[in-house]
Structures are given as structure tokens and as C-alpha cells.
C-alpha positions as CSV (number, residue, x, y, z in Angstrom):
1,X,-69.4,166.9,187.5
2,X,-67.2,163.9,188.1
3,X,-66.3,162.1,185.1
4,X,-65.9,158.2,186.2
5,X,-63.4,156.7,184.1
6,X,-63.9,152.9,184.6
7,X,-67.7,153.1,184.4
8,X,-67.7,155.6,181.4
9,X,-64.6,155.2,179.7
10,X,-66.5,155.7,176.0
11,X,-68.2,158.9,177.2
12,X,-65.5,160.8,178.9
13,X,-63.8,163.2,177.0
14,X,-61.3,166.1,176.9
15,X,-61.3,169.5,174.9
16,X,-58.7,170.7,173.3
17,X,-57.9,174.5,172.8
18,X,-56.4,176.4,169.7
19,X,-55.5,179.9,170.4
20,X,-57.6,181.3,172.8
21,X,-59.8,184.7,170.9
22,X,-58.3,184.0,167.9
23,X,-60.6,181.9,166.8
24,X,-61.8,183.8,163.8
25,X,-58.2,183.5,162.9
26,X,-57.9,179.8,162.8
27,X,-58.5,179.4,159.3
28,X,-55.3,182.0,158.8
29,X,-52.8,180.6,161.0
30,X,-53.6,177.3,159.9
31,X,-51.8,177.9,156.8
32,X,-48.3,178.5,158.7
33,X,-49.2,175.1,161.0
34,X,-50.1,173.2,157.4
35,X,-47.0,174.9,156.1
36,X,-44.8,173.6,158.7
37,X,-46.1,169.7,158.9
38,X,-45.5,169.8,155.1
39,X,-42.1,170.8,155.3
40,X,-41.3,168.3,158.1
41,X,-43.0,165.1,155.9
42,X,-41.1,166.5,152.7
43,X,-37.9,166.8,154.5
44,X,-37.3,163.6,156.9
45,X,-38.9,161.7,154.1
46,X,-36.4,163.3,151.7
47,X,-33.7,162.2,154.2
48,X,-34.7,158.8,154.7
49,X,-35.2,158.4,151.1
50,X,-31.7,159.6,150.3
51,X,-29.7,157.3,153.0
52,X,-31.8,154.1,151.7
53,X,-31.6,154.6,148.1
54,X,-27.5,155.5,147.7
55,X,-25.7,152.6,148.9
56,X,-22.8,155.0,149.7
57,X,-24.4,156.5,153.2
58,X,-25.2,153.2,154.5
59,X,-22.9,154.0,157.3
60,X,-23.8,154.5,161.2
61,X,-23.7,158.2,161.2
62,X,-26.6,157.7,158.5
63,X,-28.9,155.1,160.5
64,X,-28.7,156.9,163.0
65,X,-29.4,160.2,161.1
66,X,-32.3,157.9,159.5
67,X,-33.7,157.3,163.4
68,X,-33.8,160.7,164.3
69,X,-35.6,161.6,160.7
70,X,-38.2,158.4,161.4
71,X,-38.4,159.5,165.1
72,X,-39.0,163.4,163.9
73,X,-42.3,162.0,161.5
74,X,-43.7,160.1,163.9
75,X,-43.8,163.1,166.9
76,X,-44.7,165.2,163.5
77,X,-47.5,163.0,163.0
78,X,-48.9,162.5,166.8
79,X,-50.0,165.7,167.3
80,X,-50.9,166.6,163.2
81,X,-54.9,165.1,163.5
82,X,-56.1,167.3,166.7
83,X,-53.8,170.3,165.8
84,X,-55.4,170.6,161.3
85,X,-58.7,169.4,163.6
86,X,-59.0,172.3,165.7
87,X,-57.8,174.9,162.9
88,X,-59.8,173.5,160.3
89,X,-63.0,171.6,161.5
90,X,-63.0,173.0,165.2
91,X,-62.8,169.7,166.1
92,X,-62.3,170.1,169.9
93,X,-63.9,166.8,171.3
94,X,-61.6,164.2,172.1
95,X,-62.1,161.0,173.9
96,X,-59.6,159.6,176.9
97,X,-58.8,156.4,175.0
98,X,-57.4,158.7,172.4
99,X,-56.2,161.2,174.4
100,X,-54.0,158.7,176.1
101,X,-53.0,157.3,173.2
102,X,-51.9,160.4,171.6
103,X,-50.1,161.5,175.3
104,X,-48.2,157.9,175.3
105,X,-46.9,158.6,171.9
106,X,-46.1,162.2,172.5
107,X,-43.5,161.3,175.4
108,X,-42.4,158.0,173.9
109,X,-41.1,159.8,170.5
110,X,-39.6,162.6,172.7
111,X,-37.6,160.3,174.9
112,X,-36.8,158.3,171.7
113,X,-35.2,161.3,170.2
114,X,-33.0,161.8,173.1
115,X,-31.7,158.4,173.2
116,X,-31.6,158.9,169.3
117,X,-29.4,162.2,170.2
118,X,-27.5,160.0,172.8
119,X,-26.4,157.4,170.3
120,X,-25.2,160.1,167.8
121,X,-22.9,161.2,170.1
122,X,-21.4,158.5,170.6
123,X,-21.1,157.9,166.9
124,X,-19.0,160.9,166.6
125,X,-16.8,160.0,169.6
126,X,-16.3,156.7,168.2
127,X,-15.0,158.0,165.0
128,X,-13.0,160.5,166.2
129,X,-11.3,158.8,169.2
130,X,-11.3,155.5,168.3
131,X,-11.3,155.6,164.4
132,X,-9.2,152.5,163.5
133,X,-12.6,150.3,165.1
134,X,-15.2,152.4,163.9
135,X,-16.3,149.9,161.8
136,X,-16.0,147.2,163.8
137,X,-17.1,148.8,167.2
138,X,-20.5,150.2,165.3
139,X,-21.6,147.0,163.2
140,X,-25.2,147.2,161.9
141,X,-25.9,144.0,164.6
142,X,-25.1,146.9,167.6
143,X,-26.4,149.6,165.4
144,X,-29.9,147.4,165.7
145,X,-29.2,146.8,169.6
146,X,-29.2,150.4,170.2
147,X,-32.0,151.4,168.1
148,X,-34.5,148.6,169.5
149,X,-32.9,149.0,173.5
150,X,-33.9,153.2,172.9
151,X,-37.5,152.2,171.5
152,X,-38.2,149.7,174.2
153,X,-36.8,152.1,176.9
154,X,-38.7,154.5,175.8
155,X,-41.7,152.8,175.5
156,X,-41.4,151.0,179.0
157,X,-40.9,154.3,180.8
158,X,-44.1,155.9,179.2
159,X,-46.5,153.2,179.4
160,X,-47.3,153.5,183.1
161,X,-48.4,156.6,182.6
162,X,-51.9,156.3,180.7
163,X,-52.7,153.6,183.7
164,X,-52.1,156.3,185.9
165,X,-54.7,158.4,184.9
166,X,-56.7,156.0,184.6
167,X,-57.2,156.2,188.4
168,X,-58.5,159.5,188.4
169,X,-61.6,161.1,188.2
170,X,-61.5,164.2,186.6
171,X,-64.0,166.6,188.3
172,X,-62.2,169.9,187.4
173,X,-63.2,171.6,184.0
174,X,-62.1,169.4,180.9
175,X,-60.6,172.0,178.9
176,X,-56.8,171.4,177.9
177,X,-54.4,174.3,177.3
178,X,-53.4,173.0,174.0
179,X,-54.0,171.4,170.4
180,X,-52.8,168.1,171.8
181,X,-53.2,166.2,175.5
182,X,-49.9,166.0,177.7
183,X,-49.1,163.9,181.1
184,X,-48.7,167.2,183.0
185,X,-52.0,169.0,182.1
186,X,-54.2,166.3,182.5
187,X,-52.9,165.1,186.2
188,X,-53.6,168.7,186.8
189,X,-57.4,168.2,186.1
190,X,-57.8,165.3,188.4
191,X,-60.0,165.4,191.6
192,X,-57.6,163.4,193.7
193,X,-53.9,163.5,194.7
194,X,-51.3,163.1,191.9
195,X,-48.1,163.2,194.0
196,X,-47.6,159.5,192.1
197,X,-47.4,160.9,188.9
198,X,-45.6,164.0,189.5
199,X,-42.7,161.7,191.5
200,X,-42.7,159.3,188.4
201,X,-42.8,161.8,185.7
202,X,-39.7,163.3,187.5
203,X,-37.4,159.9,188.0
204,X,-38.7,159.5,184.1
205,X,-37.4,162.6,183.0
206,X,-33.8,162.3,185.4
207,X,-33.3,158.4,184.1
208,X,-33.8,159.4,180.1
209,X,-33.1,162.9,179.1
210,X,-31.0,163.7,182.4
211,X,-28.7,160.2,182.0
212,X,-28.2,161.4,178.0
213,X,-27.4,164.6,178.7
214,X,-25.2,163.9,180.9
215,X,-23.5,161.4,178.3
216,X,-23.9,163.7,175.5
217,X,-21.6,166.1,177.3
218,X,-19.0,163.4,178.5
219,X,-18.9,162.5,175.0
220,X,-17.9,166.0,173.7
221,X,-15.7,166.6,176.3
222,X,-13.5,163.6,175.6
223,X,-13.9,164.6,172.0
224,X,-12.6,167.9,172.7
225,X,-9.8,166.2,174.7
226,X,-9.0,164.3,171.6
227,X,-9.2,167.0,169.0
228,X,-7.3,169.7,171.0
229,X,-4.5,166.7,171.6
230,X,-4.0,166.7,167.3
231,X,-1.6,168.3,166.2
232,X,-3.2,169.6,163.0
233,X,-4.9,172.7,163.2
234,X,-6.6,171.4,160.3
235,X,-7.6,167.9,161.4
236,X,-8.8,169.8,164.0
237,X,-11.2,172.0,162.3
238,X,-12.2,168.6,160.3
239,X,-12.9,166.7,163.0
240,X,-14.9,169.4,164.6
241,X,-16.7,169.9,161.5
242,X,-18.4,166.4,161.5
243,X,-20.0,167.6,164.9
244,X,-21.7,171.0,164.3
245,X,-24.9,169.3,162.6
246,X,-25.2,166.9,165.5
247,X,-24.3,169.9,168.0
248,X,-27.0,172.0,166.3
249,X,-29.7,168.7,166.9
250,X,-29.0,168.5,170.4
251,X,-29.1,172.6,170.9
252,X,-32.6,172.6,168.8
253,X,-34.0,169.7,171.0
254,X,-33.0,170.4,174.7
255,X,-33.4,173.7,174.5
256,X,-37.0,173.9,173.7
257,X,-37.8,171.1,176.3
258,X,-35.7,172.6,178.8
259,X,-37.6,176.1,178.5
260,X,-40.9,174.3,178.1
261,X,-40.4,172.8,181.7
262,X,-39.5,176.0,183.2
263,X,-42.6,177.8,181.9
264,X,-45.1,174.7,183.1
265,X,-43.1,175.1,186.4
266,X,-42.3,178.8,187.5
267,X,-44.7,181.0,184.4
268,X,-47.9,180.4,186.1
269,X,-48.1,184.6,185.7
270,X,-46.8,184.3,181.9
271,X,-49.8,185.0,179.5
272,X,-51.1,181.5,177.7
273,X,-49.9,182.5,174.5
274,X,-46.1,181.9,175.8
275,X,-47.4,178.5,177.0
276,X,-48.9,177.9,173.9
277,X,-45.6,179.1,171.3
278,X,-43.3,177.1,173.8
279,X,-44.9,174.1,173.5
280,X,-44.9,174.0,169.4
281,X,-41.8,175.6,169.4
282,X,-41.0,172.4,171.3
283,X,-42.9,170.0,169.5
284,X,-42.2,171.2,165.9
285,X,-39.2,173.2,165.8
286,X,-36.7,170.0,165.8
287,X,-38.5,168.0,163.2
288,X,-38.6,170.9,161.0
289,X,-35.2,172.0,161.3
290,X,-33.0,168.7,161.7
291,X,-33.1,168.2,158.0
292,X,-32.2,171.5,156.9
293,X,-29.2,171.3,159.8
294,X,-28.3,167.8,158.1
295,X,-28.9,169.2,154.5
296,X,-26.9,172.5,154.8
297,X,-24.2,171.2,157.1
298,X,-23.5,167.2,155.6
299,X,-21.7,167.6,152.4
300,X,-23.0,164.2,151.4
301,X,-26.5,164.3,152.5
302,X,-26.4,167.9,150.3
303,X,-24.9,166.6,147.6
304,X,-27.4,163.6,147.4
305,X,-30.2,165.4,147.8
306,X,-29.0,168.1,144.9
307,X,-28.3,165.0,142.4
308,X,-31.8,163.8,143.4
309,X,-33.4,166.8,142.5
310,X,-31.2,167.4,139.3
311,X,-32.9,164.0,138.0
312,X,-36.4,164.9,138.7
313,X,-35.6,167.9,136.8
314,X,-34.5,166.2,134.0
């Protein structure tokens, strides 16, 4: 039955899915889930906590390190209610208003880590090819800039899309493939055509994540230039050194999406459980592990964080 959106927006709702006949199971594998969330609060709250409270790491690389940590939470936190909901509760029902809410959160965080990703890099390029103006190319006044001009672009691109799907009527069954609502699944339940959205969600994705990775790589190729030019093998290795945890971010990030895209497009014939891991691999995998990359990796950040702890103990 047709579900009218403008005449019964209150009414109309979507359900959400766990793991398909494993639902005697939920309560079990809700323990890794909880597990994980925990560990991604704890550690880019640890992270932020350290770079604010030691005077010492208020330095670019570490606002910007403090963006990606606030931008990791929040996608942490988007998808937390419906995916404890499901495993716990079996709490399935979920209303458009809030399912479009949650979906224009989703993709503004995940473009926001991009850009976040984007300004990183050219963090370390400043600093390694243009070191005598670090400090005055990357003033907290342009630090700001670039942190408010990635939110708003990020939030400018995405906000279309809820009012997009607000056309539709969604005749097709209601059931979502995951824990959590997405732009691509539910244009796919609509009665009507969605060549609109598919063409927008496409120059989205090529005008964000395609124009940063495309300046990520620019960026480390000119850092490359620069290092190799050093005659130094080790002010070399040094200089290299500063980039492995932000190499590691951008590996743990774009891979994930970049597999996640090719399974929606060409795994049709893939079993739902692939769908399914991809997608939280996608979704949880970089929050989790950014601040054990930045913990192991950053001699300050690991050296902060082990003084922190020592005084707790004592």
C-alpha cells in the first residue's frame, strides 16, 4: 500500500533490520556492537580531552586531529540509538521524520570527515614544504575558516536530499537492509522515478570525496617531491614519520566507503551479510580505530595520554 508522505507524514514509517535469522542472537552480538561504541566514546573523548587540557598540543595538527575525533563521535552517535534499539529492545519502528534526520546526519559527518581528512593533508604539506610559515600560513583565524567552510559544505550538499524523498511515495515493502536508514536504500523503495537523486547523489559524491581525494594525493605527491629532494636520509624518515598516522586515517576511511559503493553497485548476488559487515565496517571501523592510529603512532598524543592515566592511578 502506498504510503503518502505529505498527507501522513506522522504515520509513515520504516523498518529497520538487524541480522537477518540471527535474531535469537541479538542479545549476543550486541555485546561486541556495545563493545565497540564504548571504545569509540572512550577514545575520541580521550583525545579531545588530552589536546584541550595540555596547552602544549594546541597546535594545527592537533585541531585538526580534535575535528576528526569530534567528527568520529558524532557519526559514532547517529547510528548508536537504532543499532543498541534493534539488538536490545527490537525496536524496528522508525518514523520518516527521523529516519531523515538520522540519513542527513549520516552523510553530513561522512563528508565532514573527508574534508576533515582533506585539511590534514594539507597540514602536513604545509609543515613539511613550507615550514618557515607554518605558523603563520595555519593561524587558528584559518584553522576556524576551514573547519566552519567543511561543516557548511557538508551540510549544504546533504540537505537536499531529505526533500528529495520527500517526493516520493513509497509503495514497495518498508523494510531497510540495515540498523540505520541511508540515501541509497530508501530511493530504492520509492514508487516513482529516482533518476534525480541517483544523478545528485553522484555529483555529491564526485564534488566532496572525489575533489579531496584528488587533493589528498596532490598533497603527498609534492610531499614526496619534497622529502626525496632532502638530503638527509634521516630527515627523511622524520618527515615521513609525521605522515603515517594521517596515511593510516585516510586508508581506514576511503577504503571502507570505496568497497561499500562497489558492493551497493555490482554485489547484487553477494549474500546480505556482506552488505551488512561492509557497511559497519564502514561506519565504525574509522571511529574506532583513528585514536589508537593517533595513540600508537603520535609520540605526543601517547605520551599525554600515558601521564593522564599515571595521575588517575595515583
Amino acid at each position: 500500500m502506498a504510503i503518502h508522505y505529505n498527507s501522513s507524514l506522522q504515520k509513515a514509517t520504516f523498518f529497520l533490520t538487524g541480522f537477518q535469522g540471527l535474531e535469537d542472537l541479538h542479545g549476543w552480538l550486541s555485546i561486541p556492537f556495545c563493545s565497540t561504541y564504548l571504545t569509540v566514546i572512550v577514545g575520541n573523548l580521550t583525545i579531545l580531552h588530552v589536546i584541550h587540557t595540555d596547552a602544549t598540543l594546541h597546535e594545527p595538527m592537533y585541531y585538526f586531529l580534535a575535528m576528526l575525533a569530534l567528527t568520529d563521535l558524532g557519526l559514532c552517535l547517529s547510528t548508536l540509538p537504532t543499532v543498541l534499539g534493534i539488538f536490545w529492545f527490537d525496536a524496528r519502528e522508525i518514523g520518516i521524520p527521523a529516519c531523515f534526520t538520522q540519513l542527513f546526519f549520516i552523510h553530513t559527518l561522512s563528508l565532514l570527515e573527508s574534508s576533515v581528512l582533506l585539511s590534514m593533508s594539507i597540514d602536513r604539506y604545509v609543515a613539511i614544504c613550507n615550514p618557515l610559515r607554518y605558523s603563520t600560513i595555519l593561524t587558528p583565524a584559518r584553522i576556524v575558516k576551514m573547519g566552519l567552510s567543511s561543516v557548511l559544505r557538508s551540510a549544504f550538499l546533504i540537505l537536499p536530499l531529505p526533500f528529495l524523498l520527500k517526493r516520493f511515495q513509497y509503495c514497495r515493502s518498508h523494510v531497510l537492509a540495515h540498523a540505520y536508514c541511508l540515501h541509497l536504500e530508501i530511493m530504492k523503495l520509492a514508487c516513482s522515478s529516482i533518476i534525480i537523486n541517483h544523478i545528485y547523489g553522484l555529483f555529491v559524491v564526485a564534488c566532496t570525496v572525489g575533489v579531496d581525494l584528488i587533493l589528498i594525493f596532490l598533497s603527498y605527491a609534492l610531499i614526496l617531491h619534497t622529502v626525496l629532494s632532502t638530503a638527509s636520509h634521516q630527515e627523511r624518515l622524520r618527515a615521513l614519520n609525521t605522515c603515517v598516522s594521517h596515511i593510516c586515517a585516510v586508508l581506514l576511511f576511503y577504503i571502507p566507503m570505496i568497497g561499500l559503493s562497489l558492493v551497493h553497485r555490482f554485489g547484487e548476488h553477494l549474500p546480505h551479510i556482506v552488505h551488512l559487515l561492509m557497511s559497519y565496517v564502514y561506519l565504525l571501523v574509522p571511529p574506532l580505530m583513528n585514536p589508537i592510529v593517533y595513540s600508537i603512532k603520535t609520540k605526543q598524543i601517547r605520551l599525554r595520554i600515558v601521564k593522564k592515566f599515571q595521575f588517575v592511578k595515583t
